[in-house]
VEXGU-759531 format. One record per residue (C-alpha): residue number from 1; residue in three letters; chain; x, y, z. Coordinates in Angstrom, 3 decimals. Example, Ala and Ser with C-alpha at 12.3 -4.5 7.8 and 13.67 -1.06 7.14 Angstrom:
<rs>
- num	residuo	cadena	c1	c2	c3
- 1	ALA	A	12.300	-4.500	7.800
- 2	SER	A	13.670	-1.060	7.140
</rs>
This chain:
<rs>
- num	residuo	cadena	c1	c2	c3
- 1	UNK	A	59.434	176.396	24.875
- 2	UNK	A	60.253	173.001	25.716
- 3	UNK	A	57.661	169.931	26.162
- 4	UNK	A	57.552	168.286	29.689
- 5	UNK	A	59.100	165.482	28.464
- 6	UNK	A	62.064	166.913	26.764
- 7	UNK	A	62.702	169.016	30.085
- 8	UNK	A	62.405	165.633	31.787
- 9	UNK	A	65.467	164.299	29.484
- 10	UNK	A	67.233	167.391	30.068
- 11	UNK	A	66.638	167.314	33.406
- 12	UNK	A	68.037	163.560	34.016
- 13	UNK	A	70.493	164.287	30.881
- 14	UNK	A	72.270	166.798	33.423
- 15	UNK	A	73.161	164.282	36.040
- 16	UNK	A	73.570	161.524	33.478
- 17	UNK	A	77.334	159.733	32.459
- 18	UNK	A	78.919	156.685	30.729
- 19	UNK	A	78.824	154.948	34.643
- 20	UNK	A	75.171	155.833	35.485
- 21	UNK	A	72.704	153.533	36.378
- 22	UNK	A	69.164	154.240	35.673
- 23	UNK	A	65.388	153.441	35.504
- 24	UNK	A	62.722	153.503	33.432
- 25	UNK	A	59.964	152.339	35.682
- 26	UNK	A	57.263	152.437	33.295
- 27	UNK	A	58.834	151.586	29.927
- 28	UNK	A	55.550	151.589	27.872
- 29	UNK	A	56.697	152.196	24.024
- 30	UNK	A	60.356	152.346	24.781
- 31	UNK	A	61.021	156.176	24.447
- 32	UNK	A	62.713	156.638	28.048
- 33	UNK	A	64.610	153.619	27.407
- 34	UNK	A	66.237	154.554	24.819
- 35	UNK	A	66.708	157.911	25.514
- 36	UNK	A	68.135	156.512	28.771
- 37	UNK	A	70.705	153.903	27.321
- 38	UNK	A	72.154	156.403	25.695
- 39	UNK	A	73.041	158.497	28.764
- 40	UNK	A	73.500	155.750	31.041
- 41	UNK	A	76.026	152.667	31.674
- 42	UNK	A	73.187	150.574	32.515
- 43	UNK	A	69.364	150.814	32.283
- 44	UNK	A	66.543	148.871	34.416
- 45	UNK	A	63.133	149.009	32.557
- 46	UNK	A	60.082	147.599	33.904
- 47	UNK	A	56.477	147.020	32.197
- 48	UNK	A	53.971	144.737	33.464
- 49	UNK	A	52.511	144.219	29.662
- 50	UNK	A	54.627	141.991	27.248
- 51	UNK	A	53.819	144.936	24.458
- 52	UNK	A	56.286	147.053	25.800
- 53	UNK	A	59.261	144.477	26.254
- 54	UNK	A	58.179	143.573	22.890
- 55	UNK	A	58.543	147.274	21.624
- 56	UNK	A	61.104	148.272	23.071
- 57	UNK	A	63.421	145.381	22.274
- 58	UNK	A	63.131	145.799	19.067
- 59	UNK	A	63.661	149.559	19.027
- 60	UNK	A	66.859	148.905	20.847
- 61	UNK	A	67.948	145.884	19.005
- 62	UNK	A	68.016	148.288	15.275
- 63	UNK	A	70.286	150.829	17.423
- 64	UNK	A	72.433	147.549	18.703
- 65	UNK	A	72.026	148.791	22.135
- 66	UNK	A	72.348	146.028	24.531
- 67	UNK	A	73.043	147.308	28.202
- 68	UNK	A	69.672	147.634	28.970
- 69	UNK	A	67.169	145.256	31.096
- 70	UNK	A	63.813	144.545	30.107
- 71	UNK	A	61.725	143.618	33.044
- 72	UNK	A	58.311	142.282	32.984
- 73	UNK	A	57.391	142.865	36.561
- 74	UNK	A	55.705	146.220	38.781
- 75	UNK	A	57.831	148.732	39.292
- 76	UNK	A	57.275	148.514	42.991
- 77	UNK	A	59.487	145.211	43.129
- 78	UNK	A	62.568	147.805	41.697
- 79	UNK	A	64.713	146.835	45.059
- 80	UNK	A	64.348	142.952	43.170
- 81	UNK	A	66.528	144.162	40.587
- 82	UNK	A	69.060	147.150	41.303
- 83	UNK	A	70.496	148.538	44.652
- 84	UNK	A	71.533	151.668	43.556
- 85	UNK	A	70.651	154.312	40.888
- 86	UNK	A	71.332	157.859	39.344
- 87	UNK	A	68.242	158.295	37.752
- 88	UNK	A	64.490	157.037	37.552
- 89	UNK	A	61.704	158.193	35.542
- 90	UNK	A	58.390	157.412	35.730
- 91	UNK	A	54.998	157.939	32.700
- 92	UNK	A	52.250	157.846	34.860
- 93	UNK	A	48.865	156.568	33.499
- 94	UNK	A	48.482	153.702	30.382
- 95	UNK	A	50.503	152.738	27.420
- 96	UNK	A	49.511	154.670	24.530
- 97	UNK	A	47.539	152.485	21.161
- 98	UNK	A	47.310	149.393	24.151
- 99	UNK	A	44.625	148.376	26.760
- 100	UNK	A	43.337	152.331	28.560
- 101	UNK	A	42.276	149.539	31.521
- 102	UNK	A	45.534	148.824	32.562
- 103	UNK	A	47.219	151.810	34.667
- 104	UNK	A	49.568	152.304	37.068
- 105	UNK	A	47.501	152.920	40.302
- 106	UNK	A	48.749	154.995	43.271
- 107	UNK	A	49.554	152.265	45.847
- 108	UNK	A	52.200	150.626	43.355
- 109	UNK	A	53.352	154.361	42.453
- 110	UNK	A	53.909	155.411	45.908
- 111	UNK	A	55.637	151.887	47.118
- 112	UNK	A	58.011	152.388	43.824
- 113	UNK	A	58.868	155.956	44.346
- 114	UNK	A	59.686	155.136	47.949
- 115	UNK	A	61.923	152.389	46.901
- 116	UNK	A	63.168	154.440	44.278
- 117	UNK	A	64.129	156.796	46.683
- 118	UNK	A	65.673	154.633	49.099
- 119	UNK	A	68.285	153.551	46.073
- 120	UNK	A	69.007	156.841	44.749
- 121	UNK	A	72.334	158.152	45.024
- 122	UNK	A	72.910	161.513	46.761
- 123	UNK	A	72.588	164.370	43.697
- 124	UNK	A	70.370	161.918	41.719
- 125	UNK	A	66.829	162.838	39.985
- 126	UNK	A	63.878	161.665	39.088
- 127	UNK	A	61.481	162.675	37.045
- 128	UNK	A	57.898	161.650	36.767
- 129	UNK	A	55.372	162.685	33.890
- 130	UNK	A	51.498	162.604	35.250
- 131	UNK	A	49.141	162.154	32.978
- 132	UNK	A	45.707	161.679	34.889
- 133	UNK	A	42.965	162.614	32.089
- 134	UNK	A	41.865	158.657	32.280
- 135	UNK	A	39.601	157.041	34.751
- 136	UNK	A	41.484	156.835	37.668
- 137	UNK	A	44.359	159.015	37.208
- 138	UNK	A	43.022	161.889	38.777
- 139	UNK	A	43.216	159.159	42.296
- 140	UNK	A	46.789	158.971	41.549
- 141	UNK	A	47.921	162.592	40.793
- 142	UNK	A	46.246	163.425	44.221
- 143	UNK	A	47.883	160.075	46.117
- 144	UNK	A	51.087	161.260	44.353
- 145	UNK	A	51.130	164.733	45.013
- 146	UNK	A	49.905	164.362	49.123
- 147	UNK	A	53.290	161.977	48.741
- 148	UNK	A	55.118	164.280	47.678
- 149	UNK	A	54.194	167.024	50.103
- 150	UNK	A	54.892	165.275	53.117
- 151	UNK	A	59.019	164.253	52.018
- 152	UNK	A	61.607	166.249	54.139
- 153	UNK	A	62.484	169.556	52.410
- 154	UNK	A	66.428	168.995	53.416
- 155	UNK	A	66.302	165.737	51.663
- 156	UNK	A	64.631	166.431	48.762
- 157	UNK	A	63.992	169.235	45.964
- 158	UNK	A	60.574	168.915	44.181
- 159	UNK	A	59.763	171.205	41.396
- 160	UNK	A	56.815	171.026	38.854
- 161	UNK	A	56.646	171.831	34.979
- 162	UNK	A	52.829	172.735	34.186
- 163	UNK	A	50.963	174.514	31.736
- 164	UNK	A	48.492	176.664	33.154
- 165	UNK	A	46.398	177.558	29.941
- 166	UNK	A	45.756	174.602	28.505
- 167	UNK	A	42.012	172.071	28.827
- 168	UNK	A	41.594	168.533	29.156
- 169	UNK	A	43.981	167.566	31.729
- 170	UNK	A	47.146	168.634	29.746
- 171	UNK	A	50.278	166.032	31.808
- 172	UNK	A	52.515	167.851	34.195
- 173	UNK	A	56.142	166.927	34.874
- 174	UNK	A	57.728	166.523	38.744
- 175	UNK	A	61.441	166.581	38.860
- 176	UNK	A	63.267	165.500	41.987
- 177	UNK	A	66.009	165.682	43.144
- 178	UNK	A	67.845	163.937	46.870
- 179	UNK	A	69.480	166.292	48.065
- 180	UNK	A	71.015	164.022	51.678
- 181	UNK	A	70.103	160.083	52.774
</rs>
């Protein structure tokens, strides 16, 4: 059985080719990044903590990989950056072995999913991994799921990837994907 990250890659990996554009809105330790720029033409990766650029350029710079951007900035300011996309994914909650007090929060989620969605191509995905066993990410796994709800069933397909026997708030993957503008 597969973990709800490697169905994420799978899922993305599906829609993925050599003229993609994608983004990694929450590049923490680099994983989606690189797993990205090797799918993708171009990859967009935004962290507000200088850890992660830090990580993740390194990781990238022993594979020589070099067509991805590191962005320190929100993921809500996405639209700053890139116009149009493929493929996002997001890794909801805080960067793993860093500060548990800084987490993406719901009102920055929601405004970058909505912008995300305004700049995805027709047939493109995103895929978004909630992890909400910290303070505050039960908050955003409810703003993020009412979200989710309430988008047009003709525009969008919205599937989740849970386990339903495991304890202490085991992370749950969304995929998306637009079907019309």
């Amino acid at each position: 059985m597969k973990s709800p990250i490697q169905l994420s890659h799978d899922f993305l990996a599906e829609i993925l080719t050599h003229q993609s554009i994608a983004i990694d809105a929450t590049m923490g330790n680099g994983y989606d990044t690189l797993f990205l720029a090797k799918h993708a033409k171009e990859v967009y990766a935004f962290d507000i903590q200088e850890i992660a650029i830090k990580t993740t350029k390194a990781k990238l710079s022993q594979l020589n990989i070099n067509r991805v951007h590191l962005i320190l900035d929100s993921h809500e300011n996405i639209d700053n950056y890139v116009s149009e996309i493929d493929a996002a994914i997001f890794n909801l909650g805080y960067l793993p072995k860093a500060d548990k007090t800084i987490i993406t929060k719901p009102e920055s989620t929601i405004l970058a999913l909505k912008k995300t969605f305004n700049i995805l191509k027709v047939g493109g995905r995103v895929s978004i991994m909630v992890y909400y066993g910290h303070e505050g990410g039960q908050l955003e796994k409810e703003a993020l799921e009412q979200f989710l709800k309430n988008l047009s069933q003709k525009q969008y397909t919205i599937m989740r990837y849970q386990s339903m026997n495991q304890i202490n708030h085991p992370p749950y993957l969304i995929m998306i994907e637009k079907r019309s503008e």
